[in-house]
C-alpha positions in Angstrom: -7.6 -57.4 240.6 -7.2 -53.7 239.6 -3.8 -53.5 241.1 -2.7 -56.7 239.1 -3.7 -55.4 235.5 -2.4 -52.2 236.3 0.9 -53.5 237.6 0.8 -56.2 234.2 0.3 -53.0 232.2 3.3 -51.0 233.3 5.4 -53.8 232.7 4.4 -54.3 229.6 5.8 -50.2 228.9 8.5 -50.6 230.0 9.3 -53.8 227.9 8.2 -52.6 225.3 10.6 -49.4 225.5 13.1 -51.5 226.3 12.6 -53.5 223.0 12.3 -50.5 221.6 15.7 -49.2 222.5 17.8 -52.6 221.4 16.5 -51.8 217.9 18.0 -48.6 217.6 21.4 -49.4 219.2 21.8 -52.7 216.9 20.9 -49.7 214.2 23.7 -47.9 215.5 26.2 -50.4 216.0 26.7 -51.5 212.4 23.7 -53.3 211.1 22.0 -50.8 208.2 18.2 -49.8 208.6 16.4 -49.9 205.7 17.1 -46.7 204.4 20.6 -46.6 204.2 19.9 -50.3 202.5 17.4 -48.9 200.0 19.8 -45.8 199.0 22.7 -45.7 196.8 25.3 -42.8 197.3 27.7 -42.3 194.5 30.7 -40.1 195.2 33.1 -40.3 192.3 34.9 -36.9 192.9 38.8 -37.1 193.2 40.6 -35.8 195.8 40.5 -32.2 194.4 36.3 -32.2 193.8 36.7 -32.5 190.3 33.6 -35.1 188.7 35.2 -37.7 187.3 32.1 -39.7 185.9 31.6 -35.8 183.9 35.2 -36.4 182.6 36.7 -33.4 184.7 40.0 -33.4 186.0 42.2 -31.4 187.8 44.6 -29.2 186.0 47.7 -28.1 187.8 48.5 -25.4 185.6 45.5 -23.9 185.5 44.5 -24.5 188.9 41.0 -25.5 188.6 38.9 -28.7 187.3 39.0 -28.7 183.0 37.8 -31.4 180.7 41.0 -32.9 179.3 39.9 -33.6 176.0 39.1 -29.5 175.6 42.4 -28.5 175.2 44.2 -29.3 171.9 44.4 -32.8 171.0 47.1 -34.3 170.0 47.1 -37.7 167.7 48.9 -41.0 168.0 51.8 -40.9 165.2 51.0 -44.3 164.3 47.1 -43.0 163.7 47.4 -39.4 162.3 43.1 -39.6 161.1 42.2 -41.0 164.3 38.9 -39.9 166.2 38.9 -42.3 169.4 39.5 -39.4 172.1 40.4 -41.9 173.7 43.4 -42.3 172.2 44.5 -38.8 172.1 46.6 -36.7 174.1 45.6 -33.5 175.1 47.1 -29.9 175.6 46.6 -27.1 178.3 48.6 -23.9 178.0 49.3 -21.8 181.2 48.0 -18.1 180.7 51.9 -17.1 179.7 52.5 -20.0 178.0 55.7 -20.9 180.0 54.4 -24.1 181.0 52.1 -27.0 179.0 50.0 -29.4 180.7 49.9 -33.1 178.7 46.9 -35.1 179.5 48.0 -38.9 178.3 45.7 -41.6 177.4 44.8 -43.7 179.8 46.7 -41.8 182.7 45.1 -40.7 185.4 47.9 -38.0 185.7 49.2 -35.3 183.6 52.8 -34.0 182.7 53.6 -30.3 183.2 56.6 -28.9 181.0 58.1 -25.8 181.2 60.1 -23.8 178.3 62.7 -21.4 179.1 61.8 -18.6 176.0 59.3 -18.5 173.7 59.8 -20.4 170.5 61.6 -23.2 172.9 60.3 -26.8 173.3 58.3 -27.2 176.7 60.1 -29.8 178.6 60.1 -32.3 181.5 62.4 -34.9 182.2 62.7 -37.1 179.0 59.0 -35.6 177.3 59.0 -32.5 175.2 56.4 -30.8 173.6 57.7 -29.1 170.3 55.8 -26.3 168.8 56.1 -27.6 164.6 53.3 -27.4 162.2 50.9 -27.1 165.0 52.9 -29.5 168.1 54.6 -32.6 168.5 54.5 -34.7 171.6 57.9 -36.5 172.1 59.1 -39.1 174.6 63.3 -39.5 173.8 63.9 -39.6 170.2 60.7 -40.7 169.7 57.5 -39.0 168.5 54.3 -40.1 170.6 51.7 -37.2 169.3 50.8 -34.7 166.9 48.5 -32.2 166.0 47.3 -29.1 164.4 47.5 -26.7 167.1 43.3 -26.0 167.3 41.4 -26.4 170.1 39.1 -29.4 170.7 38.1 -32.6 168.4 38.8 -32.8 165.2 35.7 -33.5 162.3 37.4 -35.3 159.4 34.2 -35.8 157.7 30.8 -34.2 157.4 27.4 -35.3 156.3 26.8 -31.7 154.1 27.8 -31.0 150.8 29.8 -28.2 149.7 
């Protein structure tokens, strides 16, 4: 009778490894445990580790991930007041100022011209970026943008007296 149970008892080990071992090779194979099920893994950098969901992107000028909207903005012609960033185009000067990086709205992409001497429009292909009462983003004939020349967003109104 002993040699029975103990014979019942090491089958049952090793079944019970063997169980053991299907589990973890269905795991394996494709079907998520419960941690990987439970977990959510956000990765929204682009393909040159800028953060996207922080607004960075990568500037070719500069070499290095900017926030677009920090360089100087430039308005919609058709909406001179406006204060949707959104909107907006934005500016980036290289440190010699030989080349300008424009930042569209709703482009993923940005536009690098180049000037050949200083008091020169920046230019690439049919876009040029004119340097008049502060600058003026053209696309043909046509002007797109314009703005002031400063840095950053615009406040066309404030809460404080003066």
């Amino acid at each position: 009778m002993k040699k029975i149970i103990t014979l019942f008892v090491l089958v049952l080990a090793v079944y019970s490894c063997k169980l053991t071992d299907q589990k973890e090779e269905e795991t394996e194979a494709g079907k998520p445990n419960a941690t990987a099920k439970d977990s959510t893994v956000v990765n929204d950098k682009d393909e040159n580790g800028c953060l996207a969901s922080a607004g960075y992107i990568w500037s070719k000028v500069n070499k290095e991930c900017v926030k677009g909207f920090s360089g100087i903005q430039l308005n919609p012609m058709d909406k001179p007041d406006n204060e949707d960033e959104t909107l907006s185009a934005y500016v980036l000067f290289s440190e010699d100022a030989k080349q300008a990086e424009v930042f569209l709205p709703n482009d993923t992409t940005s536009i690098v011209l180049s000037r050949s001497a200083e008091g020169k429009p920046w230019i690439f292909k049919d876009w040029q970026l004119v340097p008049w009462k502060g600058y003026v983003l053209k696309k043909g004939a046509e002007s797109k943008f314009a703005g002031d020349g400063e840095i950053g967003k615009k406040v066309t109104e404030t809460d404080t007296e003066q």
